[in-house]
Residue, then its C-alpha position, 0 to 999 in steps of 0.5 A: x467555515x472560517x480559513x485562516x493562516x497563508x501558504x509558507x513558501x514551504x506550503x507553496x511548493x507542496x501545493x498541487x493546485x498551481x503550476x504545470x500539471x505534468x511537472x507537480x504530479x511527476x515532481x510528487x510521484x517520483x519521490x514516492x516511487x524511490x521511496x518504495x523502491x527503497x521499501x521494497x528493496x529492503x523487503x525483498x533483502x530480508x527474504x533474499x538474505x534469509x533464503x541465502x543464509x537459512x534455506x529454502x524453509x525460512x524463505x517459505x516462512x517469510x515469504x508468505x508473509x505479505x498476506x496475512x500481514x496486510x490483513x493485520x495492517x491494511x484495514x488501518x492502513x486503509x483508513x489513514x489513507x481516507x484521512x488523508x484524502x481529507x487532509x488534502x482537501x482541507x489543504x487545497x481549500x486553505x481551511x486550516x483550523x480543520x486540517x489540524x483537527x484533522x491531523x491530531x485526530x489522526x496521529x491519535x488514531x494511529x497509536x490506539x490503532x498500533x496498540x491494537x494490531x500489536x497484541x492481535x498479531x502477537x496473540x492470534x498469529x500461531x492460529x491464523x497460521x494454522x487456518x492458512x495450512x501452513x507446513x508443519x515444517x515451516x510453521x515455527x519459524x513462521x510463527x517466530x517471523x510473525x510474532x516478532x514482527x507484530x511486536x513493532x505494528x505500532x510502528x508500522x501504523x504510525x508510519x503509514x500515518x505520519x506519510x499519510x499526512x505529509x503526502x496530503x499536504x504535498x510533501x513526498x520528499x522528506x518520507x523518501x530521505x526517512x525510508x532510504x534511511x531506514x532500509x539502509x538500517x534494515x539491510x545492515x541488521x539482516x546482514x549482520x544479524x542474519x547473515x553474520x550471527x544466523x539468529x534465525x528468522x526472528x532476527x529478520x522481523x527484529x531488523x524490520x521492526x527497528x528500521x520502521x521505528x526509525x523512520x517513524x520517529x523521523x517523522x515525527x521529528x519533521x511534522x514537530x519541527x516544520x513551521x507550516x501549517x500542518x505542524x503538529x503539537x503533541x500535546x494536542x493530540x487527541x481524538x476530536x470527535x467531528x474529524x474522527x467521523x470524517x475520517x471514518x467516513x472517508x477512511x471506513x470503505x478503504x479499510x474495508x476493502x484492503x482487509x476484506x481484498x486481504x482475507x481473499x488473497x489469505x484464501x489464495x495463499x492457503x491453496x499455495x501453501x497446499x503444494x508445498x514449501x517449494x510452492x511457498x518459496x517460489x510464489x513468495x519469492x514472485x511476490x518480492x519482484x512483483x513488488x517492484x512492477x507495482x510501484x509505478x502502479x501505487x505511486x501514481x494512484x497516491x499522487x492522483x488521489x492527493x492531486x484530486x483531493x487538493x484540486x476539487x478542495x481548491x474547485x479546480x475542476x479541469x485541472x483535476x480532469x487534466x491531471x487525471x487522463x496523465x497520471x492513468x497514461x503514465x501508471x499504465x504505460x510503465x506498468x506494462x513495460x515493467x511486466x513485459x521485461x519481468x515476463x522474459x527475465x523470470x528465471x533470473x529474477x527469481x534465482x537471485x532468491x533460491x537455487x532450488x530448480x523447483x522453487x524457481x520452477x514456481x515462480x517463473x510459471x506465476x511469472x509467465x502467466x500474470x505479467x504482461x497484464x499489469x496495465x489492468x492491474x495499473x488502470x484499476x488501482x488509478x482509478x480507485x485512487x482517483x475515486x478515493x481522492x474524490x471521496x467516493x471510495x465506495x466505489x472501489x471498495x464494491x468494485x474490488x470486493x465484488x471482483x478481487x474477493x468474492x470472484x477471485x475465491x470462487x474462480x480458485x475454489x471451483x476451479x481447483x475442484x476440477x483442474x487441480x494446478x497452481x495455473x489456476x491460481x495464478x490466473x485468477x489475478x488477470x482475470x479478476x483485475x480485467x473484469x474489474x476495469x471494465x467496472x471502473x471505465x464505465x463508471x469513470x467515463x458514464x457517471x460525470x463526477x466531475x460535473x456533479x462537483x462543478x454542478x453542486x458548487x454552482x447551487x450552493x453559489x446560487x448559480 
């Protein structure tokens, strides 16, 4: 396959298969990680300044959201990140005229995929609230959240593409600078629509749907503007059919996993919704600050799939497994701290949502059970990364369908059956995210996939 073209110093700086190993993946993780800080800071401003301005009920409404929203978006979301992976492989191994196949393929993807997810959350979100057993009293506004909020998915796709893209190639600092951008716009329209005019809970979406429309065109701006070899060109963009069987190929069992893994938590969220608004509202509120515990969890599985991906393009195989035994120390080490400072400041942490005793009750009883098991939660998501990175992404899609959904719903449905209390609930999540790391490191430390790499490339090399 024919190589053309030579890194910028720009590209030279993006490139992760050169220099310290610690300081490119740190140096690529942390941007990443201020990045969803700002992401989830924004997110959690909108349940915040509603729950403070609207009530308790409007908090329950868009609290629940995180469900059935990445059911909507996580199958595309899934995807984009195959394509990414594959990007960064062709970028580690300097075949640019595929990466820019690649790329275009892409970006045309994402819009046809955006247009889709658009008018299926619009038309189908009254409905799969009902399945979800929303509370009568709390289902028009959630209806309202969701509708508006769908109304701007393209965006939401089309991000998820454009960082995808700008990630593979080592670039995580530009999506920071876009994503601080726009939550600055998103907090702005919630206070200002929320707070000062009290549109309601639409209004929230609305703000959220302008802010990601921002930063999508950001990027955009960037990926059209940049003089590297990524660059892309709109009037190639188009779907070339080879790079789109390769990014289903890589991309199809990450899709799969994130909306089946979706539809699971659908079901958890279902039996939350059974025990009221207040349930609602406080594991909604929960979900906010566990956020902010995942993101060292995310921004180290992305930095190891984009670090593996460039590595084994550029056959840089003990520099992979270096990479690999610090990033899963690093996730796993802050994840753990974060859970255990989230264990003791429960009670503050989610009175800042609600002053309701029952709403905070909720939350701080999830809290005390699921937190200071995050390190699995942490070990889990690495290695999934570092398998995706490695294109072998039906490994974690099996080993999380297999645990996060199948076992996960059964634990809760039979369970329930017997002992009805949210304890059960909550407890599912260690207990699934623990049985599935004992998966992934008997896997990891017996299957030799490195050497399987190095042992192909010595036959093709004749070795």
């Amino acid at each position: 396959m024919r190589k053309e073209g030579e890194n910028s110093a720009g590209q030279e700086k993006n490139n992760l298969t050169e220099g310290a190993i610690w300081k490119k993946i740190l140096f690529f993780a942390l941007p990443i990680f201020l990045g969803q800080v700002f992401q989830q800071l924004y997110n959690t401003f909108d349940s915040l300044i509603v729950g403070k301005y609207l009530g308790d009920e409007a908090l329950a409404a868009v609290s629940s959201s995180g469900s059935l929203i990445f059911m909507m978006v996580g199958f595309f979301g899934g995807v984009a990140m195959g394509a990414g992976v594959m990007i960064a492989k062709e970028y580690g191994a300097k075949d640019y005229r595929a990466m820019r196949l690649s790329i275009h393929t892409d970006v045309a993807f994402g819009l046809a995929a955006g247009i889709l997810l658009t008018v299926l959350g619009v038309c189908f979100t009254p409905t799969i609230l009902r399945w979800m057993r929303t509370p009568e009293n709390v289902l028009p506004q959630s209806v309202e959240y969701f509708r508006f909020y769908f109304c701007g998915a393209v965006f939401t796709v089309m991000y998820n593409i454009f960082v995808g893209i700008l990630q593979a190639v080592g670039d995580s600092r530009h999506p920071l600078y876009y994503l601080i951008i726009s939550s600055v716009v998103n907090v702005v329209l919630d206070l200002v629509l929320v707070g000062g005019f009290h549109f309601g809970v639409g209004a929230a979406a609305i703000a959220t749907t302008i802010s990601q429309g921002i930063s999508v065109l950001l990027c955009l701006i960037q990926l059209i503007r940049c003089k590297a070899e990524y660059r892309l060109r709109l009037k190639e963009v188009r779907f070339h059919w080879e790079s789109l069987k390769n990014i289903i190929r890589f991309g199809l069992p990450s899709g799969v996993q994130n909306s089946v893994i979706a539809m699971a938590n659908l079901v958890v969220q279902t039996n939350i919704n059974t025990f009221g608004p207040s349930a609602m509202a406080g594991c909604g509120s929960y979900a906010k600050i566990e956020g902010f515990a995942f993101l060292p969890i995310t921004c180290f599985a992305q930095a190891l799939s984009t670090f593996v991906g460039q590595n084994l393009g550029a056959k840089k195989y003990d520099r992979v497994k270096k990479g690999v035994r610090f990033g899963i120390l690093c996730s796993v080490s802050m994840a753990e701290l974060i859970g255990v400072v989230f264990w003791m400041c429960a009670p503050v942490f989610i009175g800042i949502f609600s002053d309701s005793p029952d709403v905070i009750a909720f939350g701080v009883r999830q809290a005390r059970v699921e937190a200071l098991f995050y390190c699995m939660l942490a070990l889990a998501h690495c290695i999934a990364g570092i398998m995706r990175g490695a294109g072998k992404a039906t490994v974690p899609m099996f080993t999380m369908l297999g645990f996060w959904c199948v076992l996960r719903v059964a634990y809760i449905t039979l369970m329930l059956h017997f002992y009805p209390y949210i304890e059960v609930v909550f407890t599912a999540y260690p207990l699934t995210w623990g049985t599935s790391c004992v998966v992934f490191l008997l896997y990891f430390f017996k299957a030799d996939w490195i050497h399987n790499f190095e042992r192909i490339d010595r036959q093709k090399s004749g070795g």
